[in-house]
PAZAPA-4460 file (N, C-alpha, C; in steps of 0.05 Angstrom, whole numbers, plus 32768, in hexadecimal, padded with zeros to 4 digits):
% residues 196
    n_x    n_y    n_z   ca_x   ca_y   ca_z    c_x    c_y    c_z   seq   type   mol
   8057   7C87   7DBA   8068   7C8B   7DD1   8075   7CA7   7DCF     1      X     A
   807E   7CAC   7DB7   808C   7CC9   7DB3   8074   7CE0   7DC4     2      X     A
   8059   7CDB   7DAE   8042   7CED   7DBA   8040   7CF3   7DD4     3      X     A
   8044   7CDA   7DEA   8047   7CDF   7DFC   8053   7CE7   7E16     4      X     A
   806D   7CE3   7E03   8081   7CF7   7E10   8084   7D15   7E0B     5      X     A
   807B   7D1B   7DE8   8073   7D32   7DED   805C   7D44   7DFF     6      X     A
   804F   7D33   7DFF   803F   7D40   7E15   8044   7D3F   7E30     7      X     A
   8054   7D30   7E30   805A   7D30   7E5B   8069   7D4B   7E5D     8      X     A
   807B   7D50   7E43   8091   7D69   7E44   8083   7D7F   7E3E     9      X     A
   8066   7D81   7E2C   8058   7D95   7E2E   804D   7DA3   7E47    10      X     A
   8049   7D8B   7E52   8034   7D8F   7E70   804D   7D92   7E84    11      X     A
   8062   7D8D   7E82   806E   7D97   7E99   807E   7DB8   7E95    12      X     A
   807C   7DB6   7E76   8089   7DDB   7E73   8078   7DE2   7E76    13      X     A
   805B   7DE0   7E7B   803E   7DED   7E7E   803E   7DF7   7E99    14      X     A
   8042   7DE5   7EAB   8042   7DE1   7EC8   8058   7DF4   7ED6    15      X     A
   8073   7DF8   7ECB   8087   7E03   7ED4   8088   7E25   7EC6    16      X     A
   807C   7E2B   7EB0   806F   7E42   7EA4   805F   7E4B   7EB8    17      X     A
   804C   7E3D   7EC5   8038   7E40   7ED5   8037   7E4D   7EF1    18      X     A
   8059   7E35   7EFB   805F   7E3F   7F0F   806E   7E57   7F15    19      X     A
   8086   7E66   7F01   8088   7E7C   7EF3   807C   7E8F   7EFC    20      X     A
   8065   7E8D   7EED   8059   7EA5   7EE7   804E   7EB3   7F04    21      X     A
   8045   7E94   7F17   803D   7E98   7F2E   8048   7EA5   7F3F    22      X     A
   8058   7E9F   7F3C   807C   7EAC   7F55   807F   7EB9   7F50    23      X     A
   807F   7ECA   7F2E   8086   7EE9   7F29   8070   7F00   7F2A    24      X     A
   805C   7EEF   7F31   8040   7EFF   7F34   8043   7F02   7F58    25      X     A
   804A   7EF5   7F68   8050   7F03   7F88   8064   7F05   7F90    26      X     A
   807A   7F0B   7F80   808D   7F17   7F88   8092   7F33   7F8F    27      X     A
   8077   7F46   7F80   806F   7F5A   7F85   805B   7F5E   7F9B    28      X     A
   8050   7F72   7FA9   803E   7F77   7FBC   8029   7F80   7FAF    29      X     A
   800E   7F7C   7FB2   7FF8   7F89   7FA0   7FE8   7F97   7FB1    30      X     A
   7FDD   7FB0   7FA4   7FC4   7FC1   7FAD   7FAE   7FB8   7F94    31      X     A
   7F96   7FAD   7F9B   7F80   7FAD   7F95   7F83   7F96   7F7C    32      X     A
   7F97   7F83   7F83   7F9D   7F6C   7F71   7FB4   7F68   7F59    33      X     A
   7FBA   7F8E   7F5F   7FCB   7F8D   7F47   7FEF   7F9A   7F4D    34      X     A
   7FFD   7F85   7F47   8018   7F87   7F51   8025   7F9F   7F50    35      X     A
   8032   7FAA   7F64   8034   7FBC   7F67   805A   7FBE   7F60    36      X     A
   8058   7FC2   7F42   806C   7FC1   7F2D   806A   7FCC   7F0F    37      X     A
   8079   7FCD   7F08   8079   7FD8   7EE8   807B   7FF7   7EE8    38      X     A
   8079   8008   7ED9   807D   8026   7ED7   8063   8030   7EDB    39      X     A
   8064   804C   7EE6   8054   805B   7EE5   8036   8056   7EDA    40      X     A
   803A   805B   7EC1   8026   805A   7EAA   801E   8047   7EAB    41      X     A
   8026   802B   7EB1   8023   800E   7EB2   8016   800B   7EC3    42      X     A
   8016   801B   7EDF   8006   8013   7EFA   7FF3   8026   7EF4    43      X     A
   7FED   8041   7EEC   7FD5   8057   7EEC   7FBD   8045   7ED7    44      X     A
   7FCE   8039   7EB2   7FB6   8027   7EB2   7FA7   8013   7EBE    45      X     A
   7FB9   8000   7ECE   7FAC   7FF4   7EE0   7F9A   7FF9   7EF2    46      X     A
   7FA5   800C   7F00   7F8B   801E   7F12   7F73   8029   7F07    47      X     A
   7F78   802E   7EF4   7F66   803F   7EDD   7F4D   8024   7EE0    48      X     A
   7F59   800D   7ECF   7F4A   7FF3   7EC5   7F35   7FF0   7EE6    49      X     A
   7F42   7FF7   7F00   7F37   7FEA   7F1C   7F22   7FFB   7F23    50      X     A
   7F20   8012   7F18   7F07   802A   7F18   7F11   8047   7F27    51      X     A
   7F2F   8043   7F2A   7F39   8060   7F3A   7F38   8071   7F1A    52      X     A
   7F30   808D   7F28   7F33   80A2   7F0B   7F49   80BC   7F16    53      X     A
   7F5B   80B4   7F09   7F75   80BC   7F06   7F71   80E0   7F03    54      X     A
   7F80   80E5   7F19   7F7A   8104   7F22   7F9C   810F   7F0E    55      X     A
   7FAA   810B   7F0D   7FC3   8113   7F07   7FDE   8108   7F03    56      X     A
   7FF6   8112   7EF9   800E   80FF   7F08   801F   811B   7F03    57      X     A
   8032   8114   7F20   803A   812F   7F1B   805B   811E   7F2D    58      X     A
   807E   812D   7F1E   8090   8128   7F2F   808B   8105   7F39    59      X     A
   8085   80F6   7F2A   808C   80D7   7F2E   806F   80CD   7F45    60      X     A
   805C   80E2   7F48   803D   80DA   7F5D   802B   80D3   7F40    61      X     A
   801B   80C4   7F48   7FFB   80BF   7F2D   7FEC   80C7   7F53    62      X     A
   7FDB   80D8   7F48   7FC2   80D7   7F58   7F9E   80D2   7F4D    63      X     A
   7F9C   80C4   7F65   7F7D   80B0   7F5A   7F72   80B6   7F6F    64      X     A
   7F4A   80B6   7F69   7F3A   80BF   7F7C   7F27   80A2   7F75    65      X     A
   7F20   809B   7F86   7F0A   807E   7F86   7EFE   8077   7FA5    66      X     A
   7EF0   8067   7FA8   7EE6   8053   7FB4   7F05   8039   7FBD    67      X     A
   7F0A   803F   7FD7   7F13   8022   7FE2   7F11   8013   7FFD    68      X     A
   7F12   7FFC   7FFF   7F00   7FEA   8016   7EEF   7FFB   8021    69      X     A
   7ED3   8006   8010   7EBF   800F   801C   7EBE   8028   8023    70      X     A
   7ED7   8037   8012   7ED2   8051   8022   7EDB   8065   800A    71      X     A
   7EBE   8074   8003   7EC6   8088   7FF4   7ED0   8098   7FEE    72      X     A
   7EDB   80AC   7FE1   7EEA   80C5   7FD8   7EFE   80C4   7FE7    73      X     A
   7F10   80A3   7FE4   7F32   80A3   7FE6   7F3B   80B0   7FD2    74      X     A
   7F58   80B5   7FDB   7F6C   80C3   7FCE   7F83   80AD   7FC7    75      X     A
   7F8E   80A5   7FB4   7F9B   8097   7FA8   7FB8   8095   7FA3    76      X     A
   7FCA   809E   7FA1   7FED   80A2   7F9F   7FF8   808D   7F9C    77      X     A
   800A   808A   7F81   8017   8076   7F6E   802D   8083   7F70    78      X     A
   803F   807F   7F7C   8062   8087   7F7D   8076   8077   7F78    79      X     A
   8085   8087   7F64   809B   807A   7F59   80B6   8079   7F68    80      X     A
   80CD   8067   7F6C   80EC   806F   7F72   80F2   8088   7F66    81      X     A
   8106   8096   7F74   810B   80AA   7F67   8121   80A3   7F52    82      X     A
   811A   80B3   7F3B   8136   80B6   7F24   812E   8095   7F14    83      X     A
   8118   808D   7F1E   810F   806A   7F08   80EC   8068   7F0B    84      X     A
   80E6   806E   7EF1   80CC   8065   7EE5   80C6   8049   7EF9    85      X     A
   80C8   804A   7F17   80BB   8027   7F17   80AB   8028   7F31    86      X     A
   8096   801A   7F36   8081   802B   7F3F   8089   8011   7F5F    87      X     A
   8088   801D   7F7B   8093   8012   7F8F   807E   8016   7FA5    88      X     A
   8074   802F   7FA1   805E   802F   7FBF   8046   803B   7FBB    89      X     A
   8031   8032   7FBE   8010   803D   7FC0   8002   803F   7FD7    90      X     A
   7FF9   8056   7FDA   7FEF   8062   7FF6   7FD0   8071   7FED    91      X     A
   7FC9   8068   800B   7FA3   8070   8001   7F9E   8087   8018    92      X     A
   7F95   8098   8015   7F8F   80AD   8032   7F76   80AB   802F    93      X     A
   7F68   80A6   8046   7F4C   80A0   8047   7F40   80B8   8050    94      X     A
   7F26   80BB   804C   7F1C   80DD   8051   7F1C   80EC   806C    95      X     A
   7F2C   8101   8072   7F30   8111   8081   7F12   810C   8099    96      X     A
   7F18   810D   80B3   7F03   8112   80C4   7F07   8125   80D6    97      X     A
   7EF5   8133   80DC   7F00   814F   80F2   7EF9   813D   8117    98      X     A
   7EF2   8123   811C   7EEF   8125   8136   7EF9   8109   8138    99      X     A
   7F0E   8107   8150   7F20   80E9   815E   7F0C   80D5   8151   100      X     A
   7EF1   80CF   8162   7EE1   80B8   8161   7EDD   80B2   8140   101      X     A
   7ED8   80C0   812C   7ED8   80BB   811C   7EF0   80B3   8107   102      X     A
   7F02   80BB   8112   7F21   80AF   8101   7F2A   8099   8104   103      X     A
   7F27   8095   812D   7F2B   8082   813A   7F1A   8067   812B   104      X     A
   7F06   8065   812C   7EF2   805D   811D   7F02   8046   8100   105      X     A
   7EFE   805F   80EF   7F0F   8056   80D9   7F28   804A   80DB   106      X     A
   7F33   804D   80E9   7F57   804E   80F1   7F4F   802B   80FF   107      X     A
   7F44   8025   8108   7F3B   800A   8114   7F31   7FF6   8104   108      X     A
   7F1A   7FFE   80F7   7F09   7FEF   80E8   7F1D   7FE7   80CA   109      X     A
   7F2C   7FF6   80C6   7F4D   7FF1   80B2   7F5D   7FE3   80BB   110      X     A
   7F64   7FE3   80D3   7F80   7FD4   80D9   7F6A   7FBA   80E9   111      X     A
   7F50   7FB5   80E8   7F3F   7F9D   80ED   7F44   7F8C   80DB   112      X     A
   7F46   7F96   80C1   7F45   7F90   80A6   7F57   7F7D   80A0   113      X     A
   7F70   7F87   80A0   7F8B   7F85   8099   7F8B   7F70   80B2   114      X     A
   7F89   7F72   80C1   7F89   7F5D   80D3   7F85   7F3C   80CD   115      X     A
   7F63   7F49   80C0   7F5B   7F2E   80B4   7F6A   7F1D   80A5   116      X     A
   7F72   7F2F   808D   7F7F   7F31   807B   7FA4   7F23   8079   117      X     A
   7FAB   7F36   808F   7FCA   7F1F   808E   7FCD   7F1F   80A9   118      X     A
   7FCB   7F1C   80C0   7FCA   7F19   80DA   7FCC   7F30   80EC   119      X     A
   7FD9   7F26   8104   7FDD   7F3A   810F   7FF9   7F4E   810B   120      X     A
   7FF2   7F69   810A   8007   7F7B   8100   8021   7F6D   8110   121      X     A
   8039   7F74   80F7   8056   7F77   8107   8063   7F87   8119   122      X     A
   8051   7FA1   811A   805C   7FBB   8127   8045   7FCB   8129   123      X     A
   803A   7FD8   8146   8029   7FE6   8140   8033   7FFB   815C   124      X     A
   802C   8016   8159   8032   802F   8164   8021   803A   8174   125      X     A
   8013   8042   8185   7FFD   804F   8186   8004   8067   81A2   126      X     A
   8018   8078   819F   8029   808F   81AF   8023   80A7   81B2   127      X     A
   801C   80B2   81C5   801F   80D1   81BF   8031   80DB   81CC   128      X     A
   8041   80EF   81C9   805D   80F8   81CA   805E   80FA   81F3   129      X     A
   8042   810B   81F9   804B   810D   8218   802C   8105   821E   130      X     A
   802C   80E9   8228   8014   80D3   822C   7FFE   80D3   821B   131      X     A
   7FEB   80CA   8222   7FD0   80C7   820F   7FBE   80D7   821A   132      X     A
   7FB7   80EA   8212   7FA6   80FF   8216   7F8B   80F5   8219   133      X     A
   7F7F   8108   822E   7F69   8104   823E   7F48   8105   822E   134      X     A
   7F4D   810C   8218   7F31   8112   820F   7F38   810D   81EF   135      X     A
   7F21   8114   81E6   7F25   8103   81C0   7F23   811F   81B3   136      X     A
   7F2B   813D   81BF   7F2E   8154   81B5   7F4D   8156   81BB   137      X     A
   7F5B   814A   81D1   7F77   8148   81D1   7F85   8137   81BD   138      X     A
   7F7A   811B   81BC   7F8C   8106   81AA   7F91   811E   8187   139      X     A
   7F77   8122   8186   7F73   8136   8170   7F88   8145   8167   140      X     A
   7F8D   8153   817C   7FA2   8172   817F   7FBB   815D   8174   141      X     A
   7FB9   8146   8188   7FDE   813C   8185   7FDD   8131   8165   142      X     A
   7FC4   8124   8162   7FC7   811F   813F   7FD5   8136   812F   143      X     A
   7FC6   8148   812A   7FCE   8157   8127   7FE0   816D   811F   144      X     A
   7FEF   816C   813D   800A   8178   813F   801D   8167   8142   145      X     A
   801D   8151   8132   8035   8137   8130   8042   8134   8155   146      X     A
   802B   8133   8169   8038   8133   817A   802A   810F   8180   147      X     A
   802A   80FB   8173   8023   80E3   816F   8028   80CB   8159   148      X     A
   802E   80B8   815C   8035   80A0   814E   8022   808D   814E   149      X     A
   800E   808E   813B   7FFE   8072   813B   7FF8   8061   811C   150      X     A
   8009   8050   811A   8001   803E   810A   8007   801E   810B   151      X     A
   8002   800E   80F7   8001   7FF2   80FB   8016   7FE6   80E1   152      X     A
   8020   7FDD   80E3   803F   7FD2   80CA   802F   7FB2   80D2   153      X     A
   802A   7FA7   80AE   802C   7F8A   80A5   8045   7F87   8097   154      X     A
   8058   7F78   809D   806B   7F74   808C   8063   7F56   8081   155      X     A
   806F   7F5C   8066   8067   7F40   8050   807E   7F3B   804B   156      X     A
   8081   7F1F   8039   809A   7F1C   8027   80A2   7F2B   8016   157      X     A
   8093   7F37   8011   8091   7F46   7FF3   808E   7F66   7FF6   158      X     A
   8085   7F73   800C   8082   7F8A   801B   8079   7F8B   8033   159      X     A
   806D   7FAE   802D   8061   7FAE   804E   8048   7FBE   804A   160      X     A
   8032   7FBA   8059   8019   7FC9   805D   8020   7FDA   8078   161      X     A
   801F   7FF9   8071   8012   8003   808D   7FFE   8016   8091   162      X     A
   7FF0   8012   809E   7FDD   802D   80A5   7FDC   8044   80BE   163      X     A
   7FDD   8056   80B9   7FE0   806B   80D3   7FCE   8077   80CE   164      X     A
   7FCD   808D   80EC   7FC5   809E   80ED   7FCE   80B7   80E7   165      X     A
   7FC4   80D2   80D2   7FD9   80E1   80CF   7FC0   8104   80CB   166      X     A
   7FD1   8117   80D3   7FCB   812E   80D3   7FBF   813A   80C6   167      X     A
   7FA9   8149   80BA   7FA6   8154   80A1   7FA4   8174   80A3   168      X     A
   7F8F   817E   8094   7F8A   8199   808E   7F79   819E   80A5   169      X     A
   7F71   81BF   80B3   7F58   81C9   80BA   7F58   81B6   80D4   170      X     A
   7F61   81AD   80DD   7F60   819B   80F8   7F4B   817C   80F8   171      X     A
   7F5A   8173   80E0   7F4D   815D   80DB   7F68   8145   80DB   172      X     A
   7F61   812D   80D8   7F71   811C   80D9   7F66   8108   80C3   173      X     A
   7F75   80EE   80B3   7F71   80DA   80A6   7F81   80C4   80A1   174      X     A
   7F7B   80AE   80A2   7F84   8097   809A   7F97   8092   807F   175      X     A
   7FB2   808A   8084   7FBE   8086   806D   7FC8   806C   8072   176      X     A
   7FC6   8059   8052   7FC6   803C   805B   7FDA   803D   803D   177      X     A
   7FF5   8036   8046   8008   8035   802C   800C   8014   802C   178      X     A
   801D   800A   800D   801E   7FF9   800D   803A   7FFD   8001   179      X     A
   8055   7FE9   8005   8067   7FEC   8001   807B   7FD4   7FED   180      X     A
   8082   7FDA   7FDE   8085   7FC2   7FCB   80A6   7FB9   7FD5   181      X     A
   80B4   7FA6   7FD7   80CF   7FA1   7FE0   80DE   7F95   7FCC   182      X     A
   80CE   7F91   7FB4   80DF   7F85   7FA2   80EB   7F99   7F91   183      X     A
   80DE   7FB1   7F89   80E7   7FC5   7F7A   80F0   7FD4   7F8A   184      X     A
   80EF   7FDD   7FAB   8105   7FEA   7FB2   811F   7FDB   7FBF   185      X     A
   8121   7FC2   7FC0   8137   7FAC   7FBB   8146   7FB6   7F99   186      X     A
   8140   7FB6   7F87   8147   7FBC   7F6F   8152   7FD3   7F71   187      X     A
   813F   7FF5   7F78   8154   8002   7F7E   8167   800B   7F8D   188      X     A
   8167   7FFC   7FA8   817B   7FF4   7FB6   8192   7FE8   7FAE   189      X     A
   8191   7FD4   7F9F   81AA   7FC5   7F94   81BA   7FD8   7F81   190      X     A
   81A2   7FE9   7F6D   81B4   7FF9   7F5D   81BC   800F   7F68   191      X     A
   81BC   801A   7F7B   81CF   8021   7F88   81DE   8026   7F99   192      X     A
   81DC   800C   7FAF   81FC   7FF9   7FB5   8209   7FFB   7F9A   193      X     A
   8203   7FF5   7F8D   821A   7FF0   7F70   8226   8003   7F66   194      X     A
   8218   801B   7F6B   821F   8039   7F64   8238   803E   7F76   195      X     A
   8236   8039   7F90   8246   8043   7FA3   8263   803A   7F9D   196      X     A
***
């Protein structure tokens, strides 16, 4: 009888260990499976282990060049809070395109994705400052010259996914799809309220 009460109490600290571990494993937001928490160094090996090859870290950024959902020679960015080793937001810029249809393209077939993925967006933008220009060499110009707002916000429990559209070099434009963690910038939010 003893035996078997030790074992009911085994199997239930087993179970509640279990459940634990589960709840502190999504209380974070994850890019590519892996919680988007712990320091610096903590998240670049992880990335490291997923096949990104770590370009640098420079002022609280790790930069990584890889393959993601299908699309080669991304650019990678691991950013820390400022003034705390703790790693809060990861952002992917997808490869620069010099013409609308082709960004457009991308910029769709991503927020298709995400769609699938956690439903339909909470917030999505799609503006240009004085109407929507007549041809796909105009939308261009307004990319551009920040004279436009287009992206799509998933908010989670745990963070937020967004992807936009955003400006680049040489009159090209690209896809940036960040991911935002709420539990570590909840943490440094509280520390300081407390400061104040």
């Amino acid at each position: 009888m003893k035996a078997f009460f030790t074992w009911i109490l085994l199997f239930t600290t087993a179970i509640t260990v279990s459940a634990q571990i589960d709840t502190n494993a999504t209380d974070h937001l994850k890019f590519k499976g892996v919680p988007i928490d712990g320091t610096l160094n903590e998240f670049v090996a992880e990335l490291k282990q997923s096949g990104f090859m770590h370009t640098g870290t420079e002022d609280g950024v790790a930069l990584f060049e890889g393959e993601f959902a299908g699309f080669k020679g991304c650019l990678i960015g691991v950013m820390t809070i400022d003034k705390r080793d703790l790693v809060c937001v990861v952002s992917v810029i997808f490869p620069e395109q010099d013409t609308w249809a082709s960004l457009n393209h991308d910029y769709a077939f991503l927020n298709e994705l995400l769609t699938e993925k956690y439903g339909e967006p909470d917030e999505t933008s799609n503006e240009f400052s004085s109407g929507e220009p007549g041809s796909d060499f105009l939308k261009m110009h307004g990319l551009i010259n920040d004279e436009c707002l287009i992206y799509s916000s998933y908010e989670r429990q745990n963070g937020s996914i967004q992807i936009s559209l955003e400006g680049g070099e040489y009159n090209t434009g690209f896809v940036k799809l960040s991911y935002y963690d709420k539990t570590n910038y909840e943490t440094i939010r509280q520390e300081a309220l407390n400061d104040l």
